[in-house]
C-alpha positions in Angstrom: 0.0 0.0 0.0 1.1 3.7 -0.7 -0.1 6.7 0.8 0.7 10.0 -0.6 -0.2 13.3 1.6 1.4 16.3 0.4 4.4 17.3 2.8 3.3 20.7 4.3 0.5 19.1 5.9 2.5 16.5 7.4 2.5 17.2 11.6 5.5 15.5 13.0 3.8 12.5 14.2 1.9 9.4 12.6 1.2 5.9 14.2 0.3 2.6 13.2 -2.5 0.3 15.4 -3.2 -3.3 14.7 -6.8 -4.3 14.3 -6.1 -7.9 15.1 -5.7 -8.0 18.8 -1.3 -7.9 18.5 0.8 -6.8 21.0 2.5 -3.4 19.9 5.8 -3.0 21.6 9.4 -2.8 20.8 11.0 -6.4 19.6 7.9 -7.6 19.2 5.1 -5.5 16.9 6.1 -1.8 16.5 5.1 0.9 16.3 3.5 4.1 17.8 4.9 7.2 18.7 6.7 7.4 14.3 7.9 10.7 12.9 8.6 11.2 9.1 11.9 12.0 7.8 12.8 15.8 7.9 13.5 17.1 4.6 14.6 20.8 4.0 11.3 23.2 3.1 9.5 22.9 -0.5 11.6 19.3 -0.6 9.8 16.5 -1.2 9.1 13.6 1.3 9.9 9.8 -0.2 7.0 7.8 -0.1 5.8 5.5 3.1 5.4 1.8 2.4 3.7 -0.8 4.8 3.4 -4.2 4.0 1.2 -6.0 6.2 -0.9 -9.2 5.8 -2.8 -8.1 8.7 -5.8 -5.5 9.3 -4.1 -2.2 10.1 -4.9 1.1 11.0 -2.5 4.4 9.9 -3.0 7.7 12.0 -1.3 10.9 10.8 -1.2 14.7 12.2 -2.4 17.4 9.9 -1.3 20.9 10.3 -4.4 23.6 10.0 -3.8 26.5 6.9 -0.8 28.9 8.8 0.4 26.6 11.1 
């Protein structure tokens, strides 16, 4: 799956939840708490991939117009 947001809305945070009753911790199934990559302003971000055979649920922050 890819998901394409444009970067200026991107808030510093995004998460992932499993929907399938799996522990989320380190060593075992990650991950909350992510960041994206900085990149310099008007730069592009790469792409995020997940590859999952499992139900999963992607949570990003979203900056409001002036923020």
């Amino acid at each position: 799956m890819l998901l394409s947001t444009p970067s200026l809305l991107h808030k510093p945070i995004m998460y992932l939840l499993s929907l399938d009753d799996q522990v989320l911790q380190f060593g075992k199934l990650v991950s909350t708490s992510n960041t994206y990559e900085p990149v310099a302003p008007g730069n592009p971000r790469k792409p995020v991939t997940l590859t999952t055979d499992q139900p999963l649920l992607w949570s990003m922050g979203i900056r409001k117009e002036g923020e």
